[in-house]
Jmol script that loads the backbone (N, CA, C; Angstrom):
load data "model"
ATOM      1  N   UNK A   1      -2.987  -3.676  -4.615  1.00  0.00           N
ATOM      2  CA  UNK A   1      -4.308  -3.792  -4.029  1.00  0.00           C
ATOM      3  C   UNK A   1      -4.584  -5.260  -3.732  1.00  0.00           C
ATOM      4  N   UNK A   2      -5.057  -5.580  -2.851  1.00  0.00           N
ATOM      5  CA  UNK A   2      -5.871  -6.928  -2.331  1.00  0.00           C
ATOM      6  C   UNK A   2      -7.154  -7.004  -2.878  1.00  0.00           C
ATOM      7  N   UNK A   3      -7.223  -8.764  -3.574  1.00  0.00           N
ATOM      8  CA  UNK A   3      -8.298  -8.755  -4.215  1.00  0.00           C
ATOM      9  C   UNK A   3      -9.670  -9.026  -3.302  1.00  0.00           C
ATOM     10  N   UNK A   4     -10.929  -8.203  -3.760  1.00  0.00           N
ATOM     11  CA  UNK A   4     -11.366  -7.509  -2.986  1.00  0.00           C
ATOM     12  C   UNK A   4     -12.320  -9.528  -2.851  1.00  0.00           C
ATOM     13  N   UNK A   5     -12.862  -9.458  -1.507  1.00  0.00           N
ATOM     14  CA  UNK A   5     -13.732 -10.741  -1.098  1.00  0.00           C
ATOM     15  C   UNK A   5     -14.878 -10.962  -1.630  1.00  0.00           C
ATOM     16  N   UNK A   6     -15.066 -12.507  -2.693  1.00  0.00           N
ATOM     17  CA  UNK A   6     -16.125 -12.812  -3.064  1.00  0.00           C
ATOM     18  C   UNK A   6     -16.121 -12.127  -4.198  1.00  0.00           C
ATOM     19  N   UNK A   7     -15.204 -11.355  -5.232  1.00  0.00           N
ATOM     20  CA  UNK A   7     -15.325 -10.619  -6.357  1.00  0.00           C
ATOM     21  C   UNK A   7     -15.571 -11.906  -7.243  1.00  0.00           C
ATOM     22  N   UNK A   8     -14.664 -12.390  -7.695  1.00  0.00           N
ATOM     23  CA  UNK A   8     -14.374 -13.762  -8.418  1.00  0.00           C
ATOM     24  C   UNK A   8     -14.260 -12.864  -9.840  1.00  0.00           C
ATOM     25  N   UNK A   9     -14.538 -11.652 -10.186  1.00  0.00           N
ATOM     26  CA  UNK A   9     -14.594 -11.201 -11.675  1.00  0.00           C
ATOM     27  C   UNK A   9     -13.683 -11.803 -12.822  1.00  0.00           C
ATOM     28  N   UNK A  10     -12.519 -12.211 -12.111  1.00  0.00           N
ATOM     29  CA  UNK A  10     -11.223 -12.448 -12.816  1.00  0.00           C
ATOM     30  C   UNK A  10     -11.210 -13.838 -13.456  1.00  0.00           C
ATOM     31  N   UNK A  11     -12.602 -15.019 -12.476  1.00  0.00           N
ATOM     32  CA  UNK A  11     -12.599 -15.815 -12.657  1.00  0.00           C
ATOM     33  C   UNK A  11     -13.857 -15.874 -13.460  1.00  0.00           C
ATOM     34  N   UNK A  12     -14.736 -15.014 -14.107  1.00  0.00           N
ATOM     35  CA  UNK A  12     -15.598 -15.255 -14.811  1.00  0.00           C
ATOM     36  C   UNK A  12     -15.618 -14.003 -15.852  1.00  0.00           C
ATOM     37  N   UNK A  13     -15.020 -13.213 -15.914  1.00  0.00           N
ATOM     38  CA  UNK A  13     -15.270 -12.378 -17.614  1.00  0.00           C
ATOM     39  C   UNK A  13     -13.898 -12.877 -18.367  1.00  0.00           C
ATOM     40  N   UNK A  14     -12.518 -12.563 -18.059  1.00  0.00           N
ATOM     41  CA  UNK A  14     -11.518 -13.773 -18.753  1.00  0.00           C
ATOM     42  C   UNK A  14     -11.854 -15.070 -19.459  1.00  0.00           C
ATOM     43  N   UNK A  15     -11.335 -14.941 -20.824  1.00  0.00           N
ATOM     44  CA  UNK A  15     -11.370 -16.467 -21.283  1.00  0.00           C
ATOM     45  C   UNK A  15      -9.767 -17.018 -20.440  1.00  0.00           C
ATOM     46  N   UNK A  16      -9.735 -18.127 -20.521  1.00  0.00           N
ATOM     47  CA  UNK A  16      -8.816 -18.758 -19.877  1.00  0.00           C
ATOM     48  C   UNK A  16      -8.294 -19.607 -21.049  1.00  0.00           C
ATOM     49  N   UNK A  17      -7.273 -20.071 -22.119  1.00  0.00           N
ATOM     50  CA  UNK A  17      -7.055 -20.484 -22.569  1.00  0.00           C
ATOM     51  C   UNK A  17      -6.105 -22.290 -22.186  1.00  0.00           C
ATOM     52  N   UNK A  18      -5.356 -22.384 -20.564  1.00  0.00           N
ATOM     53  CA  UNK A  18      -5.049 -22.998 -20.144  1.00  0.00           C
ATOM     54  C   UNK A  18      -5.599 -24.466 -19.639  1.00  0.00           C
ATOM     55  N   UNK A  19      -5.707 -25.733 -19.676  1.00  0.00           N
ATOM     56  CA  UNK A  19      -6.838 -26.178 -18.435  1.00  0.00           C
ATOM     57  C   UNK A  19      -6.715 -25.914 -17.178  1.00  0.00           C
ATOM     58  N   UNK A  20      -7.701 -26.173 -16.688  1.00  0.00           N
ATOM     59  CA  UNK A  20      -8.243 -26.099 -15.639  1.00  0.00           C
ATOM     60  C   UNK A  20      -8.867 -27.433 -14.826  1.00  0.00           C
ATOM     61  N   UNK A  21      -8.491 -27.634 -13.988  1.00  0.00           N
ATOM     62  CA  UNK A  21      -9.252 -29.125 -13.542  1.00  0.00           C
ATOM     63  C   UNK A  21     -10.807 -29.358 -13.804  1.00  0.00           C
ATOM     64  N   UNK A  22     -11.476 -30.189 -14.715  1.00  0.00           N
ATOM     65  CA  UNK A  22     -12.892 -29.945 -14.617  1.00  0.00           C
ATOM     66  C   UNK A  22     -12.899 -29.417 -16.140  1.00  0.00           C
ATOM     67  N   UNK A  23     -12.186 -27.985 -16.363  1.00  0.00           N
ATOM     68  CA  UNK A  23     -12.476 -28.082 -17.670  1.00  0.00           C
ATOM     69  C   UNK A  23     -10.745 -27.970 -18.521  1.00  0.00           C
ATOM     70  N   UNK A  24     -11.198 -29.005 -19.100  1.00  0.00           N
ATOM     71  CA  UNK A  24      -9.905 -29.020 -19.814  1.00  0.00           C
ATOM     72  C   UNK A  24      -9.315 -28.470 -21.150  1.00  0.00           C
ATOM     73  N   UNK A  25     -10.089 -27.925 -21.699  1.00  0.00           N
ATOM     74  CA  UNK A  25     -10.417 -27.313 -22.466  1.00  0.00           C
ATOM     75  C   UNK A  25     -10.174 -25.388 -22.219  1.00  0.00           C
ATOM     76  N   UNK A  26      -9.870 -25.434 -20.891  1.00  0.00           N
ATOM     77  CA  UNK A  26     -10.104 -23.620 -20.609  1.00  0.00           C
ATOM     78  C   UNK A  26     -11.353 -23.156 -20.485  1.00  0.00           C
ATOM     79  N   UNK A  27     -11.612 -22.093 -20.373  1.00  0.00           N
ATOM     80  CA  UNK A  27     -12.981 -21.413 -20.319  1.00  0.00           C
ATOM     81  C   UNK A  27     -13.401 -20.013 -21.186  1.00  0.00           C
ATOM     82  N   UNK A  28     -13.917 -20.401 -22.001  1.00  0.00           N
ATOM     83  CA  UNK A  28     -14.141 -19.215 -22.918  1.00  0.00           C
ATOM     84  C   UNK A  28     -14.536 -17.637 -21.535  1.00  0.00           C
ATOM     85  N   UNK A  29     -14.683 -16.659 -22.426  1.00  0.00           N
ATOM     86  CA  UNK A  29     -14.778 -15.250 -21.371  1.00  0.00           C
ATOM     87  C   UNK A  29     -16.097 -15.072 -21.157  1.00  0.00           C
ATOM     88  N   UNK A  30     -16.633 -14.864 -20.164  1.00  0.00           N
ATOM     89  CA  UNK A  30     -17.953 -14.575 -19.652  1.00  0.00           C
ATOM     90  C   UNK A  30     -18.738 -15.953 -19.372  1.00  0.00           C
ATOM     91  N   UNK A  31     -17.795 -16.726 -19.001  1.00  0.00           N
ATOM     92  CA  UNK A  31     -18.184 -18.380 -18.061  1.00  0.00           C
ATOM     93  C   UNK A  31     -17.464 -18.380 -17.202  1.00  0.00           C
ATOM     94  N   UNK A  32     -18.601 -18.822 -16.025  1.00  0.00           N
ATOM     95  CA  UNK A  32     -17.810 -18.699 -14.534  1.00  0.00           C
ATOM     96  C   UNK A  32     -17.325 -20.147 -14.594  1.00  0.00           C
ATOM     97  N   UNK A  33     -15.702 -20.200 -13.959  1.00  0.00           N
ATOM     98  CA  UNK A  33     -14.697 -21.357 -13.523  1.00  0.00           C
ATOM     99  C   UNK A  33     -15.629 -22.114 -13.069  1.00  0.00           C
ATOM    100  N   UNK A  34     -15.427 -23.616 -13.120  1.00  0.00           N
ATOM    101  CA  UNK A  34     -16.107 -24.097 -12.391  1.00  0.00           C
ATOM    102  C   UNK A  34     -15.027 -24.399 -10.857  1.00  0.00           C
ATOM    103  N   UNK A  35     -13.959 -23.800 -10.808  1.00  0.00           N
ATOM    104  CA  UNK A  35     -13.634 -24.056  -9.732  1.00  0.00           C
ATOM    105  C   UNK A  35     -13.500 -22.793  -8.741  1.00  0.00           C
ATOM    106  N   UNK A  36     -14.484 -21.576  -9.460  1.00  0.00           N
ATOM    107  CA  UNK A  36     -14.947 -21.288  -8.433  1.00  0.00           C
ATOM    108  C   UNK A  36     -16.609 -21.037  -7.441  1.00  0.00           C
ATOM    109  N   UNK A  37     -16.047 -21.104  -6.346  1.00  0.00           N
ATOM    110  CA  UNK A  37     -17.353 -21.527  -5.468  1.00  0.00           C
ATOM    111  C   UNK A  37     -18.697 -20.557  -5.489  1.00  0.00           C
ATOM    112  N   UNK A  38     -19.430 -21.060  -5.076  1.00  0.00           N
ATOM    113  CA  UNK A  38     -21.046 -20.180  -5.019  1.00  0.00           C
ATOM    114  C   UNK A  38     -20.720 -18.870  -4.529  1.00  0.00           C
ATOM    115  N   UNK A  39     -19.867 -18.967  -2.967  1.00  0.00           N
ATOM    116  CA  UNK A  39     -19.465 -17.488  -2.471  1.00  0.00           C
ATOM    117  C   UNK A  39     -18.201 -16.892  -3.140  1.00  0.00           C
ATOM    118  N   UNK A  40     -17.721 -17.296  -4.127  1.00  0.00           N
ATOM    119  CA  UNK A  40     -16.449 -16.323  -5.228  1.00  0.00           C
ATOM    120  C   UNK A  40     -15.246 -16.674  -5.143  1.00  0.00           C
ATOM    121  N   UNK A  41     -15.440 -17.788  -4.449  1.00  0.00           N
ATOM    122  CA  UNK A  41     -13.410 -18.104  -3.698  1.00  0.00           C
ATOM    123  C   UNK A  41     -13.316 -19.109  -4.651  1.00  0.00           C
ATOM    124  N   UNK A  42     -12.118 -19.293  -5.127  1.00  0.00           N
ATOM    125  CA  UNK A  42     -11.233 -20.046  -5.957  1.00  0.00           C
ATOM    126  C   UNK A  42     -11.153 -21.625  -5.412  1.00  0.00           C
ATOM    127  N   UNK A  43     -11.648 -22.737  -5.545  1.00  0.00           N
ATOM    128  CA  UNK A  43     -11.580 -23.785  -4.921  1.00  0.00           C
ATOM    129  C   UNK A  43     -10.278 -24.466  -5.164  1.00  0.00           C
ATOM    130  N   UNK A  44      -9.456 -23.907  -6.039  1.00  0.00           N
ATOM    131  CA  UNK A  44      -8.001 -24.262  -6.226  1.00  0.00           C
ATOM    132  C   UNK A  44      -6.792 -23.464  -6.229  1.00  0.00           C
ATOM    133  N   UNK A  45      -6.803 -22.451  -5.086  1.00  0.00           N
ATOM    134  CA  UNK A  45      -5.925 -21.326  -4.937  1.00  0.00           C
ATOM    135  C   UNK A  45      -5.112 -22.311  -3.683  1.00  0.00           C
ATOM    136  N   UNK A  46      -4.219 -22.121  -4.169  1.00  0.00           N
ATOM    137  CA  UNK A  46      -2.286 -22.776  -3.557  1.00  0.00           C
ATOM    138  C   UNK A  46      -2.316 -24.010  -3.940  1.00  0.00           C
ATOM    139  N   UNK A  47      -3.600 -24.446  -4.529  1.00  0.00           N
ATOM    140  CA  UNK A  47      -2.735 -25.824  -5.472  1.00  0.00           C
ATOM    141  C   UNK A  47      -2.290 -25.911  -6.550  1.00  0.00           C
ATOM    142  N   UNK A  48      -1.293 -26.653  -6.339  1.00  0.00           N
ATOM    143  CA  UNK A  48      -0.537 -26.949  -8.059  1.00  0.00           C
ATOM    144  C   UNK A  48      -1.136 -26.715  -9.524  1.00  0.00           C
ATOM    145  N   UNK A  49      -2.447 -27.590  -9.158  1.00  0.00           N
ATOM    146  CA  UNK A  49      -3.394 -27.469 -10.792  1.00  0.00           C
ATOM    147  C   UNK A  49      -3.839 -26.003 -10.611  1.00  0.00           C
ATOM    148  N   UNK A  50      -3.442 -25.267  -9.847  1.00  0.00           N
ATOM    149  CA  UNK A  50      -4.422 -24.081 -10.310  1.00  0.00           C
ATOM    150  C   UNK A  50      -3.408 -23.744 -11.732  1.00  0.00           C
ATOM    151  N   UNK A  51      -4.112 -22.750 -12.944  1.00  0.00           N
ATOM    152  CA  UNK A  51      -3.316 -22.757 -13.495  1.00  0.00           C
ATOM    153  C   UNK A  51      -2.332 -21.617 -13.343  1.00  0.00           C
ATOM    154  N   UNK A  52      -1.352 -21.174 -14.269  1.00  0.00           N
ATOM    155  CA  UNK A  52      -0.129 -20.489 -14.085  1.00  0.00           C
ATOM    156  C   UNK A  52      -1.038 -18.715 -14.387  1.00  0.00           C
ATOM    157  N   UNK A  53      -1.719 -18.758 -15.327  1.00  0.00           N
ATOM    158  CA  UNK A  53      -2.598 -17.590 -15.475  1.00  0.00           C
ATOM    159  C   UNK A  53      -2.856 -17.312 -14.258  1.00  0.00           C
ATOM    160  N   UNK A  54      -3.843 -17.614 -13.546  1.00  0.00           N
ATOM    161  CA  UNK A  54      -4.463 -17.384 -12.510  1.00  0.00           C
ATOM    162  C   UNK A  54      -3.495 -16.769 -11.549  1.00  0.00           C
ATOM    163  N   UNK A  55      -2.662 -17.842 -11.362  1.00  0.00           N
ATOM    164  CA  UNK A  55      -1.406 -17.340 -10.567  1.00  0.00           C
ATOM    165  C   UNK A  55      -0.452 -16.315 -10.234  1.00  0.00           C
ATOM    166  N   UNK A  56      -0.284 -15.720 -11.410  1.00  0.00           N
ATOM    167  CA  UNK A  56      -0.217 -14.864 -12.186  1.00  0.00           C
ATOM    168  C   UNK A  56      -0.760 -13.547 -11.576  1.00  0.00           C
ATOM    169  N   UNK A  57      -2.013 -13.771 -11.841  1.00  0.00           N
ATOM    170  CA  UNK A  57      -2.505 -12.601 -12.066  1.00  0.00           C
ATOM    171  C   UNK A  57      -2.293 -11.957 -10.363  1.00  0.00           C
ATOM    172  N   UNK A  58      -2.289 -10.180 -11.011  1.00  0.00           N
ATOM    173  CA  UNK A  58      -2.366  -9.284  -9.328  1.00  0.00           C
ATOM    174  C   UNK A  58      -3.574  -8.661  -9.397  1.00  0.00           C
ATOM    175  N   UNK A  59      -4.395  -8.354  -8.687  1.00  0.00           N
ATOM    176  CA  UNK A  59      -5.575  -7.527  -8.636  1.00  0.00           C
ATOM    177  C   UNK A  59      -4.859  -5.971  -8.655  1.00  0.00           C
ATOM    178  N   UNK A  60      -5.570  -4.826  -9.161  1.00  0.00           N
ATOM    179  CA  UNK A  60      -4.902  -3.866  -9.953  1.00  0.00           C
ATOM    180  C   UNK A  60      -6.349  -2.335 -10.029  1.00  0.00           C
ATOM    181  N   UNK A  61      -6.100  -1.461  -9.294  1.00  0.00           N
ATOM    182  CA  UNK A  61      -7.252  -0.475  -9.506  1.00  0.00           C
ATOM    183  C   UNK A  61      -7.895  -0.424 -11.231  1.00  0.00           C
ATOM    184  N   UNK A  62      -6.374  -0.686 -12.190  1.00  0.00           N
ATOM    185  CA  UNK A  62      -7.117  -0.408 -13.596  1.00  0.00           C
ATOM    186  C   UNK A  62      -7.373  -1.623 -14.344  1.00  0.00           C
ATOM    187  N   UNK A  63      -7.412  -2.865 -13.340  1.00  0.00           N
ATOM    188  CA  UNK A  63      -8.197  -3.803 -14.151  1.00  0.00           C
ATOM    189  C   UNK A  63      -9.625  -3.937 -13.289  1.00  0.00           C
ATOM    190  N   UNK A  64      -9.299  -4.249 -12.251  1.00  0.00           N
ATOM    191  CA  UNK A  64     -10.610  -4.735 -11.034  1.00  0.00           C
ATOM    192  C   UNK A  64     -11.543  -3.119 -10.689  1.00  0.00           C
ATOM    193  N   UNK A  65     -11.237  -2.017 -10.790  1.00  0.00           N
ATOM    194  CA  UNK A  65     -11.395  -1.327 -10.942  1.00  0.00           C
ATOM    195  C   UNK A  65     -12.277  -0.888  -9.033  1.00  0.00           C
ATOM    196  N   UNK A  66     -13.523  -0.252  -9.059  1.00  0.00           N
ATOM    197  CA  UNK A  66     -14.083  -0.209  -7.472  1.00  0.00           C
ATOM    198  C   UNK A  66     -14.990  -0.906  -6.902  1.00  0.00           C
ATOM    199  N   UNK A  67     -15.486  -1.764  -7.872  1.00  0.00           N
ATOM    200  CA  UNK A  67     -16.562  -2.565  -7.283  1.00  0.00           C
ATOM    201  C   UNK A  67     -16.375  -4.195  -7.961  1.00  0.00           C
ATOM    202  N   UNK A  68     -17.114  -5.294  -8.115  1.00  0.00           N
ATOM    203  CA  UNK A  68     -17.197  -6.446  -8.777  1.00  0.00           C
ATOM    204  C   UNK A  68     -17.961  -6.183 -10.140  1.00  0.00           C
ATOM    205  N   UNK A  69     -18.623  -5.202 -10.277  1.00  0.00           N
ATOM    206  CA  UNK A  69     -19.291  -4.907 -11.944  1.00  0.00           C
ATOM    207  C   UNK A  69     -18.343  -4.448 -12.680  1.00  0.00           C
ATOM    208  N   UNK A  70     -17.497  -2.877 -11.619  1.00  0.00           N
ATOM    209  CA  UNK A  70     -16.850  -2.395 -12.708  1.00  0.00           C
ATOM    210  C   UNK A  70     -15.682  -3.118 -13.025  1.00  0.00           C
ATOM    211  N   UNK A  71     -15.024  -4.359 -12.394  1.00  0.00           N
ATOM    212  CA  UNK A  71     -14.265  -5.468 -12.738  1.00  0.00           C
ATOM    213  C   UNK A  71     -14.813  -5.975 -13.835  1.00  0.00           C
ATOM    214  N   UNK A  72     -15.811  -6.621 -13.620  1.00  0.00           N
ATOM    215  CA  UNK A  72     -16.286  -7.315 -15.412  1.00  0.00           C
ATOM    216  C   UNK A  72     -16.161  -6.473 -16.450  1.00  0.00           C
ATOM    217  N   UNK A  73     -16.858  -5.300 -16.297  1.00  0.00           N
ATOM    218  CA  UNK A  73     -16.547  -4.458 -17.157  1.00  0.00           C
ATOM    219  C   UNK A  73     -15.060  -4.100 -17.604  1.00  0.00           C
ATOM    220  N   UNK A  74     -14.305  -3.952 -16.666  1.00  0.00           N
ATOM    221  CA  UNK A  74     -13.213  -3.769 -17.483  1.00  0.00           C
ATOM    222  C   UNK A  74     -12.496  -4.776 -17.731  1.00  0.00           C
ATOM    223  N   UNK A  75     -12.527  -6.401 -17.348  1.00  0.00           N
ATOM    224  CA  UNK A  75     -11.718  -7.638 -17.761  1.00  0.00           C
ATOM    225  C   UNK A  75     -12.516  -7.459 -19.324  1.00  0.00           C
ATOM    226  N   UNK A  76     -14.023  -7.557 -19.178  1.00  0.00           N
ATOM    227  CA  UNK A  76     -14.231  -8.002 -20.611  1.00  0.00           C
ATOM    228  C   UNK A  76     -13.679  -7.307 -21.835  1.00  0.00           C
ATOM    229  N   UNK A  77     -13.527  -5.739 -21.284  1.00  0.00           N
ATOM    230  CA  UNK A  77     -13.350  -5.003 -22.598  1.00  0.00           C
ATOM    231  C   UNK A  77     -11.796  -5.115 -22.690  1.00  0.00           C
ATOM    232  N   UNK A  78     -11.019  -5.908 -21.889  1.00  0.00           N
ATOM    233  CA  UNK A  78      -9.383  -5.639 -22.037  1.00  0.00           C
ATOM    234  C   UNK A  78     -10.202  -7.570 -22.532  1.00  0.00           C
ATOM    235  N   UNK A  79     -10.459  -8.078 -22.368  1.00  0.00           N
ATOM    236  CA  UNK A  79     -10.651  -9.514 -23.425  1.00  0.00           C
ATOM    237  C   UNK A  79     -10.905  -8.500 -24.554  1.00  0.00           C
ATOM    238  N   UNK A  80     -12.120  -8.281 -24.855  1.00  0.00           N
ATOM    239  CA  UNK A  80     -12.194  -7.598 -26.070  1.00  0.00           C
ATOM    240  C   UNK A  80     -11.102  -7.523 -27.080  1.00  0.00           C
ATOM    241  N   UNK A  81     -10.656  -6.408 -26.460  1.00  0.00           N
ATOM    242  CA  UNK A  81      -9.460  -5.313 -26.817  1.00  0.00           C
ATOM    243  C   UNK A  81      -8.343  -6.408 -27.378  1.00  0.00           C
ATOM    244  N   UNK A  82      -7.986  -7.186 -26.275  1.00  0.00           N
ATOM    245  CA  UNK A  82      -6.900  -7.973 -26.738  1.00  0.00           C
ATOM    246  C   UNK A  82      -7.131  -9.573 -27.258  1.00  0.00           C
ATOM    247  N   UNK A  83      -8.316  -9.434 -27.707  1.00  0.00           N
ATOM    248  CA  UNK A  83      -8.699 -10.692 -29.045  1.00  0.00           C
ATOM    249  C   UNK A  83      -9.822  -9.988 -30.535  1.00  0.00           C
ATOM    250  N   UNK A  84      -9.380  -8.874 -30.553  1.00  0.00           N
ATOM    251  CA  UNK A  84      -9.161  -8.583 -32.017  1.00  0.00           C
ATOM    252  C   UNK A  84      -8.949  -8.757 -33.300  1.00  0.00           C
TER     253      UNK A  84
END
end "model"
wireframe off; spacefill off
backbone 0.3
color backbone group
C-alpha cells in the first residue's frame, strides 16, 4: 500500500528511539517529529539524516489501517504492545 497523503501517523504515535535532526534524543510516542511539516510530509524524506527506522518502515493495511485515526490507533497500541 502507498502511504496515504498528509497521514504523518507513523510520524507521531511511534516513539522513535534513534535521533533525529532537531531532536536528538528521539521522540517519545504520541509527539509529533519535529521534522514533520504542518501539512504531514516528512521534511527529511531522501535525506541521509532521516533516520534508518523511518526508512524502514512500509505503510501496511494492518498497521496504517483505513483512515489517519485508525493509524494512531493502531501504531499506539502495537507501541503499547511492544513496550511492555
Amino acid at each position: 500500500m502507498e502511504c496515504r497523503v498528509g497521514c504523518g501517523a507513523c510520524c507521531i504515535a511511534p516513539s522513535i528511539t534513534s535521533p533525529i535532526p532537531g531532536m536528538p534524543n528521539g521522540k517519545p510516542a504520541g509527539t509529533r517529529c519535529i521534522q514533520l511539516s504542518a501539512d504531514n510530509y516528512c521534511l527529511i524524506f531522501g535525506k541521509p539524516e532521516r533516520p534508518d527506522v523511518c526508512r524502514r518502515f512500509s505503510a501496511c493495511p494492518d498497521i496504517c489501517g483505513s483512515n489517519k485515526e485508525e493509524a494512531i490507533t493502531l501504531i499506539t497500541e502495537l507501541e503499547h504492545y511492544t513496550n511492555c
